[in-house]
C-alpha positions in Angstrom: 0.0 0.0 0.0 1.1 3.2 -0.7 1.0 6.1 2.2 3.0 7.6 5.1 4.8 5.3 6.9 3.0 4.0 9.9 -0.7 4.3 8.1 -2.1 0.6 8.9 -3.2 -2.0 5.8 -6.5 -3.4 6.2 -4.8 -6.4 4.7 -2.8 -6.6 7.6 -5.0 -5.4 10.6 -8.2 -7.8 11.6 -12.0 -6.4 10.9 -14.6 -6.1 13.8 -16.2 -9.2 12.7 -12.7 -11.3 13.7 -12.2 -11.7 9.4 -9.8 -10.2 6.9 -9.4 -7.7 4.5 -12.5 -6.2 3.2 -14.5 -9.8 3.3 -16.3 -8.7 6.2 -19.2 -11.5 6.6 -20.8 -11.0 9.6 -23.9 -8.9 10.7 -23.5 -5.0 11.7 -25.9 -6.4 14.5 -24.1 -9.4 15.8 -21.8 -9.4 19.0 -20.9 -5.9 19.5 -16.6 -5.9 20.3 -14.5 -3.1 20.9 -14.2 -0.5 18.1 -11.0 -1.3 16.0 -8.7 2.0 15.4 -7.8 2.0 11.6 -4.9 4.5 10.8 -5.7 6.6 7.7 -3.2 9.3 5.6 -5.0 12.6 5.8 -3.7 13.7 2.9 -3.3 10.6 0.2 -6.2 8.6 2.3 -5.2 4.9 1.2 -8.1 3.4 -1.7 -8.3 0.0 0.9 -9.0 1.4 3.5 -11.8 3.8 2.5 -13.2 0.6 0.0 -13.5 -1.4 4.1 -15.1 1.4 5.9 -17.8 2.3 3.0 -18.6 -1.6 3.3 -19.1 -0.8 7.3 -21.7 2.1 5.6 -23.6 -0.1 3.1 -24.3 -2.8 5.5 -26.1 -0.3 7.6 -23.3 0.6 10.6 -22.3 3.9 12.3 -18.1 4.5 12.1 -16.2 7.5 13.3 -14.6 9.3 10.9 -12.5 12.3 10.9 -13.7 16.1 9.0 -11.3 19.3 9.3 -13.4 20.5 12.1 -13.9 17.5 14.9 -14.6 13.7 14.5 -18.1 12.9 12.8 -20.3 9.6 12.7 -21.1 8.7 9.0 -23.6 6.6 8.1 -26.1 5.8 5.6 -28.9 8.9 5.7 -31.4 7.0 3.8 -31.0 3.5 5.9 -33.3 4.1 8.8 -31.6 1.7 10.8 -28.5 3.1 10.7 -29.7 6.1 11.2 -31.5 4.7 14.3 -28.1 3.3 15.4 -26.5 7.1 15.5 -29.4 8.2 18.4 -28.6 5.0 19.9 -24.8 5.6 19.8 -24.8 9.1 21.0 -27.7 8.8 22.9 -28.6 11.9 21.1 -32.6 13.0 21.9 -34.6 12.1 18.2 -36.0 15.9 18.3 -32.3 17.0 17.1 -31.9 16.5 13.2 -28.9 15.0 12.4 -26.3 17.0 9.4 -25.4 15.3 6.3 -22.3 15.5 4.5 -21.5 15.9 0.9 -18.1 16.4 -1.3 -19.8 18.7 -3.7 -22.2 21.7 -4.5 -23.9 19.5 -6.9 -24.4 17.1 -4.3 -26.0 19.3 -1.9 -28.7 20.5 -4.5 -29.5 17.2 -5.4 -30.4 16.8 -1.4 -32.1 20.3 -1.4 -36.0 21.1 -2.5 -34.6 24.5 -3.5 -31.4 26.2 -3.2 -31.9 30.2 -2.4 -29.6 32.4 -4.4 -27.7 32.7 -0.7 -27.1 29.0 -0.8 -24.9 29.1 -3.6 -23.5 32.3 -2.9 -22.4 30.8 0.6 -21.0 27.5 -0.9 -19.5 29.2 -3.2 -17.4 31.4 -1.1 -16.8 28.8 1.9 -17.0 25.4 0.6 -15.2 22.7 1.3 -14.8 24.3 4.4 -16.8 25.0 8.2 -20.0 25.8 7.7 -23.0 24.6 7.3 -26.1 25.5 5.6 -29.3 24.6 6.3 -32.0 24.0 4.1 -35.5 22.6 3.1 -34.7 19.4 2.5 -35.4 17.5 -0.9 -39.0 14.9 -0.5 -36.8 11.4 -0.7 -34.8 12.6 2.7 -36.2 10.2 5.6 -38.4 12.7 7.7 -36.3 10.8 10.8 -33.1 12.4 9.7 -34.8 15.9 9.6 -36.2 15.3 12.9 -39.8 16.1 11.2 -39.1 19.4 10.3 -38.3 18.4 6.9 -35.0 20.8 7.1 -31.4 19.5 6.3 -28.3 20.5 7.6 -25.6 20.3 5.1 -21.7 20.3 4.7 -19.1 19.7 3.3 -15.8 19.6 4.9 -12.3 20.6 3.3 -11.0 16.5 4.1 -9.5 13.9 1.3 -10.7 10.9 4.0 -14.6 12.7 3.8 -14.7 13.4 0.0 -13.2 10.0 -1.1 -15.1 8.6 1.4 -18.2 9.9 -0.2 -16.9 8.6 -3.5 -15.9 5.2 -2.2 -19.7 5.0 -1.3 -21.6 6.5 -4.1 -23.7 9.3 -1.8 -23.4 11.1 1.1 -23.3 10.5 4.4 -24.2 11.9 7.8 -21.5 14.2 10.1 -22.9 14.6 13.5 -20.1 15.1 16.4 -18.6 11.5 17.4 -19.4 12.4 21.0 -21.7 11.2 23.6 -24.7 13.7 23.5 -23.4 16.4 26.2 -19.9 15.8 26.3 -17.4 17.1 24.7 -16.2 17.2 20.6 -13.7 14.8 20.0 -10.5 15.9 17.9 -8.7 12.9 18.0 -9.5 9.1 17.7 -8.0 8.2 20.7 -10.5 10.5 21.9 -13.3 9.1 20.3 -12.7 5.7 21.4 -12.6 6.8 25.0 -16.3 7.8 24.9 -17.9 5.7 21.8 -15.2 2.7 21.8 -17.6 0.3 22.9 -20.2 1.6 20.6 -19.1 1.6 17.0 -17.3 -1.0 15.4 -15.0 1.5 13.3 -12.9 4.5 14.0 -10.7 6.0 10.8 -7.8 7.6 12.9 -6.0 10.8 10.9 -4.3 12.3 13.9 -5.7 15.0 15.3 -8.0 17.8 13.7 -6.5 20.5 15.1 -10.0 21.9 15.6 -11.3 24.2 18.2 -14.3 25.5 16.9 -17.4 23.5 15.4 -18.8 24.5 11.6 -20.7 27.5 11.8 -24.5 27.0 11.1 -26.1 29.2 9.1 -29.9 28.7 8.8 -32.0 29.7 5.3 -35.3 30.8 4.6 -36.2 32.2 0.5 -33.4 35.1 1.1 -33.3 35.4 4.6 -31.1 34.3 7.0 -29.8 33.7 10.2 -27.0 32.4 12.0 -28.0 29.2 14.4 -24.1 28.6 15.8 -21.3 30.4 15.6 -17.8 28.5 14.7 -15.2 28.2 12.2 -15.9 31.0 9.5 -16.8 34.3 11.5 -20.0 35.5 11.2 -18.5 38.6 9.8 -17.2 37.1 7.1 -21.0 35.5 6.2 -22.6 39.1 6.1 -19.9 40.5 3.5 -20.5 37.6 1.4 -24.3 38.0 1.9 -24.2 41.9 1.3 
């Protein structure tokens, strides 16, 4: 495999089922084992191992993975178990949508029912990058993952391991905070596993993010707008864009 030196081979590291390689056999639902830490290149993210964690995301499980701002769980948006799992995981109250992230503009409008002038103008300026924009969501999004509003948060972060990712799995995924609902963001794997290690069988370990601030969230209506968390990209620099 080609990478750093010290980035782990999935051909050499054993799955969460107990089997090898990709050839992962046994049910997402079986015996639940510790979560298994699987080194990733940040930079030049290595074709294997994204090809064994989108097999974790087609058979319907929750993994951490890592975004430029803090560690994420990715699963399948439009597998309502799975998306069922990621409550269960971060015991995170089902009144709470849950974001969704994407490696391209396009992608975003495909998941929108409209996208406002703003929308683009946004993406345009900041994406890939830390914000998120929230939207009406398009009809074939699961009501579940919009926590019945029908509103979808979307993002799309400036990470390699997220956009191949995406790739690797032909659609997008979600990007909620790999934390325990009411405890802190996680910015490493090692931190991660300390509070979800028992709980998903996958962590993709980049280092750390270097993060200290969440995406900003910036909520639109038609042409209006407001800003529901600040975070990474001031909310100075939203207004001038929006001016």
């Amino acid at each position: 495999m080609r990478g750093c030196e010290g980035y782990g081979s999935v051909g050499q590291i054993r799955g969460a089922s107990g089997s090898l390689q990709g050839g992962v056999t046994s049910s997402p639902k079986a015996k639940k084992l510790p979560a298994e830490q699987l080194r990733i290149n940040p930079i030049n993210p290595e074709p294997d191992v994204l090809r064994y964690a989108a097999h974790f995301l087609a058979r319907g499980s929750v993994i951490a993975i890592p975004t430029d701002t803090f560690y994420g769980l990715a699963a399948d948006p439009f597998n309502l178990a799975a998306v069922d799992e990621i409550y269960r995981v971060k015991g995170r109250p089902e009144a709470r949508a849950l974001p969704i992230l994407v490696n391209s503009i396009d992608q975003a409008v495909l998941l929108s029912r409209e996208a406002p002038e703003n929308f683009l103008k946004l993406a345009q300026a900041f994406w890939p990058g830390g914000l998120t924009l929230v939207v009406t969501g398009a009809q074939r999004i699961p009501l579940k993952v919009t926590a019945g509003t029908g509103r979808i948060a979307l993002r799309w972060p400036r990470s390699e391991v997220v956009r191949l990712l995406i790739d690797e799995f032909e659609g997008p995924v979600t990007g909620t905070s790999a934390n325990i609902s009411g405890f802190p963001s996680c910015s490493s794997a090692r931190e991660v596993k300390k509070q979800l290690g028992a709980r998903v069988p996958l962590i993709l370990d980049a280092g750390e993010t270097g993060a200290t601030l969440p995406s900003t969230i910036v909520e639109l209506h038609g042409e209006d707008w407001r800003v529901g968390r600040e975070g990474a990209i001031p909310v100075g620099e939203i207004a001038r864009v929006l001016q």
